[in-house]
C-alpha positions in Angstrom: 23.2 10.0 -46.0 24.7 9.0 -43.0 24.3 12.4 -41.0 20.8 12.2 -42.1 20.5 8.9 -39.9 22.7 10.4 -37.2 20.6 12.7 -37.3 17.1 10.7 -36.7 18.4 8.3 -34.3 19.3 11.5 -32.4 15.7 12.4 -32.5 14.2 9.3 -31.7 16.4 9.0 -28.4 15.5 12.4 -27.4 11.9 11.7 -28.0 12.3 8.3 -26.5 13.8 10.0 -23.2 11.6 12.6 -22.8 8.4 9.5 -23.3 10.3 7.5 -20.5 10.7 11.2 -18.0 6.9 12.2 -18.8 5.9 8.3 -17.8 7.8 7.9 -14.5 6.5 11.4 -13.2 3.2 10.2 -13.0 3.6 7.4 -11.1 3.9 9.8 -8.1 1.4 11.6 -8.7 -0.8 8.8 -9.5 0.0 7.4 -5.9 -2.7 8.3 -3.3 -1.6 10.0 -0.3 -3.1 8.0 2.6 -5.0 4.1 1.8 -7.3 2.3 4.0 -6.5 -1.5 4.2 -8.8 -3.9 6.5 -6.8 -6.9 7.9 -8.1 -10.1 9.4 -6.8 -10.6 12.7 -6.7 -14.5 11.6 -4.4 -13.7 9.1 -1.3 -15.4 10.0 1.2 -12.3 10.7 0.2 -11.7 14.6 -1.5 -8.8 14.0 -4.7 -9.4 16.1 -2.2 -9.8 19.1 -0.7 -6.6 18.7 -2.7 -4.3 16.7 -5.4 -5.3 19.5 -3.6 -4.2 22.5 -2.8 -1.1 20.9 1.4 -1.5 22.3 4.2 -0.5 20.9 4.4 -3.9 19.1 1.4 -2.8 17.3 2.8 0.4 15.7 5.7 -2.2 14.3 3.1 -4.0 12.8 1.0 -1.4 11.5 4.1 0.0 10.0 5.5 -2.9 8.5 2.3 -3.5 7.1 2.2 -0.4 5.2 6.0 -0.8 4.1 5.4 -4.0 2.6 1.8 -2.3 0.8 5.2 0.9 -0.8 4.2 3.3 2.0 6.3 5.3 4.2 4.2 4.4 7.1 0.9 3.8 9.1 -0.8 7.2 10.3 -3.6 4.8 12.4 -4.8 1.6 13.2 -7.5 0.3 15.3 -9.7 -2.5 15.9 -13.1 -2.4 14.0 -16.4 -2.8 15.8 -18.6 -5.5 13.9 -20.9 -3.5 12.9 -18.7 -1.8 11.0 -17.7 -4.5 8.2 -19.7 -7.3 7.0 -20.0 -11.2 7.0 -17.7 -11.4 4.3 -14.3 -11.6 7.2 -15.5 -15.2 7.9 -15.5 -17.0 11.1 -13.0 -18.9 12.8 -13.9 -21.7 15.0 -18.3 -20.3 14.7 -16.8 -16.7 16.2 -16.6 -14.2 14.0 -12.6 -13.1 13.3 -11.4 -9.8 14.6 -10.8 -7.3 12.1 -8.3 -4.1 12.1 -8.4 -0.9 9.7 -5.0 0.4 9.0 -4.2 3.4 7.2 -1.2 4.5 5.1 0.4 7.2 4.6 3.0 8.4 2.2 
């Protein structure tokens, strides 16, 4: 009787392992590549001084941003043209707010 239970739990925690392997494999794969983020240049972290000038300072930011977003790092940033978001960025102060695509890459 008790080699029979030996037995099962030694099943179960073999078929529990290989549940938990399978599951954390697809997390990578699951993970896209490269991710598009739009940040408001009013958003607090100095990005529209930096990622605006298109400086050194802004490749720190861009990076940093995509670190803290579980990226290895940003493959480009730039500033968006208006046209090219919509009024949904707000206004700061009756001026529409600078806005900035970033993109990720793993």
């Amino acid at each position: 009787m008790r080699l029979r239970i030996s037995i099962l739990a030694a099943i179960v925690a073999a078929v529990a392992a290989a549940i938990i392997i399978a599951a954390s494999g697809n997390e990578t794969v699951a993970r896209a590549k490269q991710q598009d983020f739009i940040v408001a240049g009013s958003d607090g972290y100095g990005t529209q001084e930096c990622l605006a000038r298109r400086s050194d300072c802004g490749r720190i930011v861009a990076d940093a941003w995509c670190e803290a977003k579980g990226f290895k790092a940003a493959s480009a940033y730039r500033q968006l043209d208006r046209d090219e978001i919509t009024g949904s960025a707000g206004t700061s102060q009756g001026k529409p707010v600078e806005s900035f695509l970033i993109s990720c890459r793993n």
